[in-house]
C-alpha positions, 0 to 999 in steps of 0.5 A, spaced: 466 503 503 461 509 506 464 515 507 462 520 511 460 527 506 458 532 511 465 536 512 463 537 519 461 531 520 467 528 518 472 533 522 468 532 528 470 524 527 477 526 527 477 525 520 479 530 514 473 532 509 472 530 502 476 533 497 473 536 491 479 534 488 478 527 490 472 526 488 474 529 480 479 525 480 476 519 482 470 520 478 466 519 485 459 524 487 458 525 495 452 522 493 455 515 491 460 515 496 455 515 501 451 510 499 458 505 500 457 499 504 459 500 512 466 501 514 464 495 520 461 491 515 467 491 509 472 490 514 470 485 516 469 481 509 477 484 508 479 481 514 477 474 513 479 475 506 485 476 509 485 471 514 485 465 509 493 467 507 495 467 514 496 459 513 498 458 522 494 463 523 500 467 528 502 475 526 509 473 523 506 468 518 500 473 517 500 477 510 506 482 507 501 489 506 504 491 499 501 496 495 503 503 492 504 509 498 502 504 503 507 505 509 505 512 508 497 512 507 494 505 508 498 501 513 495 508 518 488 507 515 489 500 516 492 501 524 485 505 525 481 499 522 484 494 526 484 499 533 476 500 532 474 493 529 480 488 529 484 484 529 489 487 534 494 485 538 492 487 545 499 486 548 502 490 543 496 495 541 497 494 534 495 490 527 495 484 527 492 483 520 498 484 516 506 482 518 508 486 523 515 487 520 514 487 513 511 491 508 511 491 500 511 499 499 512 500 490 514 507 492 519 506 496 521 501 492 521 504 485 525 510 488 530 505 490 531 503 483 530 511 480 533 515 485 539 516 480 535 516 473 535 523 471 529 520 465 524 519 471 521 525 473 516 524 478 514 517 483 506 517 483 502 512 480 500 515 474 506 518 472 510 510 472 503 508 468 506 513 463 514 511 464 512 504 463 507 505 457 501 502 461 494 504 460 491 510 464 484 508 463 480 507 469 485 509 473 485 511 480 479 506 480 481 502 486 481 496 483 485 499 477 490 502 481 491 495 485 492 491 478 497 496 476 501 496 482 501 488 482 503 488 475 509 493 477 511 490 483 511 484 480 516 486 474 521 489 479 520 483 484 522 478 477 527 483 475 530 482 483 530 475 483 534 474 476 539 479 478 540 477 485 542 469 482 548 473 479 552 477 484 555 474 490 552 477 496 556 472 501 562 474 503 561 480 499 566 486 505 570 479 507 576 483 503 575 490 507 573 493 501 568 497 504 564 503 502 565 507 508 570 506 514 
């Protein structure tokens, strides 16, 4: 998608300018990202790629977001999207591309599984790429980092699924024995 590459610009449209940093890292010149296609037009295809999930057509069966630092970087960027070329909720003022109540956040997830584990050191992507022994190659290319992603997320959600067969959630306090009081 186009980016806006004068930094005034940029600024002047309520936006932060592009980082020197990013662009290294994402092996991207100001002169590719320039030439993107149009935000409006982009949208558009996404949206209607998503739309095609969305089986009643209702904001509660829409899709669930997942991705890695979603709620924190791309559900506000999808918030704008929607605000400036739909689909919005009039009555409500929000998204209604995505579920309006879940998301599927890696990073919160991986946290929650690691907070306690003194062998992990660090939560960004690149780092659990390293930890999980997965290749760094084209890393930090969206559709890489999104593959690696659904890779993760898909082992933790297997893992889940296997481990919630086996222990009893049902009635689990039913003898009082709970952990705060």
């Amino acid at each position: 998608m186009r980016c806006i590459v004068d930094d005034e610009k940029a600024i002047a449209a309520g936006f932060d300018p592009v980082e020197e940093k990013a662009l290294e890292v994402t092996r991207k010149t100001r002169e590719e990202i320039s030439k993107g296609p149009m935000p409006k037009t982009v949208w558009k295809k996404f949206t209607q790629f998503c739309d095609k999930y969305n089986w009643k057509g209702t904001s509660f069966t829409a899709p669930i977001a997942a991705g890695y630092n979603i709620n924190g970087y791309d559900m506000p960027i999808v918030d704008r999207l929607c605000e400036s070329y739909g689909p919005i909720d009039e009555k409500k003022h929000k998204q209604k591309l995505f579920n309006p109540i879940f998301t599927m956040d890696l990073m919160q997830h991986v946290y929650c599984w690691f907070e306690n584990n003194a062998d992990v050191k660090g939560y960004s992507l690149d780092y659990l790429r390293d930890y999980f022994g997965m290749s760094k190659d084209n890393a930090h290319d969206a559709l890489q980092d999104v593959k690696d992603t659904a890779n993760i997320l898909i082992k933790f959600l297997k893992m889940q699924r296997n481990l919630s067969k086996k222990i009893k959630f049902e009635k689990a306090f039913a003898n009082g024995d709970l952990y705060v009081k």
